[in-house]
N, C-alpha and C positions, 0 to 999 in steps of 0.2 A: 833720834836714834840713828847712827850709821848704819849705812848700808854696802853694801859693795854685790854688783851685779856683773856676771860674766854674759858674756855672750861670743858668740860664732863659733861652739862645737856644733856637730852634724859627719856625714859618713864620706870617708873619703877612700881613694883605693891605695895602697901599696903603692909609695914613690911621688904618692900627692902632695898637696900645698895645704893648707891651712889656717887663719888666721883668728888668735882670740883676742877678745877685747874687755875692759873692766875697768869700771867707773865707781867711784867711791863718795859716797856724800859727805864727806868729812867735810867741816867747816870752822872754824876762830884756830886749826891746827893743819899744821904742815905735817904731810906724812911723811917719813924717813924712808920705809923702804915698802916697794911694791914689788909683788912674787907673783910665783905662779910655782903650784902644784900638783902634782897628779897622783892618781889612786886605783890600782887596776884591781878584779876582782882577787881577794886574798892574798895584797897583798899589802903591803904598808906604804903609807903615804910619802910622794920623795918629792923633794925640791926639784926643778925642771932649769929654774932661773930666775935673779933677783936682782932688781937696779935701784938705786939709792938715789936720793934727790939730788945728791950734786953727781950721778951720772956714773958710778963706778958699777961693773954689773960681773954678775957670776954667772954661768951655768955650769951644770952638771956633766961629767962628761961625756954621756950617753945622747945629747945633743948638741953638742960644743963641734961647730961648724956647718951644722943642719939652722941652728933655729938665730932669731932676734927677737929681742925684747925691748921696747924701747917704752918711754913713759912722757907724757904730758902733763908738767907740776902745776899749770894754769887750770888743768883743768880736772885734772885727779885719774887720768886716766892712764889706764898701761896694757900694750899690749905686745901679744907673741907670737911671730910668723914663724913657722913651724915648717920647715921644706923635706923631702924626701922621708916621706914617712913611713913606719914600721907600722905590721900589724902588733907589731909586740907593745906597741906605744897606745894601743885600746887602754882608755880609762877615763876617769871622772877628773876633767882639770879644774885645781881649784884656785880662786885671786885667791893674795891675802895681803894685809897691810898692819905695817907697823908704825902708829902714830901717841901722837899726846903731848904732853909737854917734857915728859921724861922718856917718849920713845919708848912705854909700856905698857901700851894697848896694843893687841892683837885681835884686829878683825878678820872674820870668812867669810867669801861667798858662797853661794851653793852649792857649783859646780854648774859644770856645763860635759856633756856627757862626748866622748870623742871616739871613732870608731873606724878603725883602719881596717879596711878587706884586704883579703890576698887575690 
């Protein structure tokens, strides 16, 4: 069964630094694209930012210059440093991967819970 496990949320202040990390047990398949999402209470879940195996990556614009995301295909992991952060940016961040042989599996992690004081 895959898995995909986040880790490095925890409480940070207004203007802080950040770093999450998310590792995926996918194995005989290449993953296509690794994400990351976030989910703040009531409100709906939004893309944060997404890098593809050969390297092409999006973010959202609400952190587009604040954050990176970079990925490791050896080893299935991806992660997202997150700088100057908002309280506004409190929420559940979630990996997510898109793997298979037709690039149509969609796996979650948990979340990892993230928490910006003012």
């Amino acid at each position: 069964q895959v898995q995909v496990v986040e880790s490095g949320g925890g409480l940070v202040q207004a203007g802080g630094s950040l770093k999450l990390s998310c590792v995926a047990s996918v194995t005989s398949y290449s993953i296509n694209i690794m994400g990351w999402y976030r989910q703040a209470p009531g409100k709906k879940r939004e893309v944060v930012a997404s890098i593809s195996s050969g390297g092409d990556i999006n973010y959202a614009d609400s952190v587009k210059g604040r954050s990176t995301i970079s990925r490791d295909n050896a080893k299935n992991t991806v992660s997202l440093q997150m700088n100057s952060l908002k309280p506004e940016e409190t929420a559940v961040y979630y990996c997510n991967i898109r793997w298979g042989s037709l690039n149509q599996i969609i796996t979650w992690g948990q979340g990892t819970q993230v928490t910006v004081s003012s």
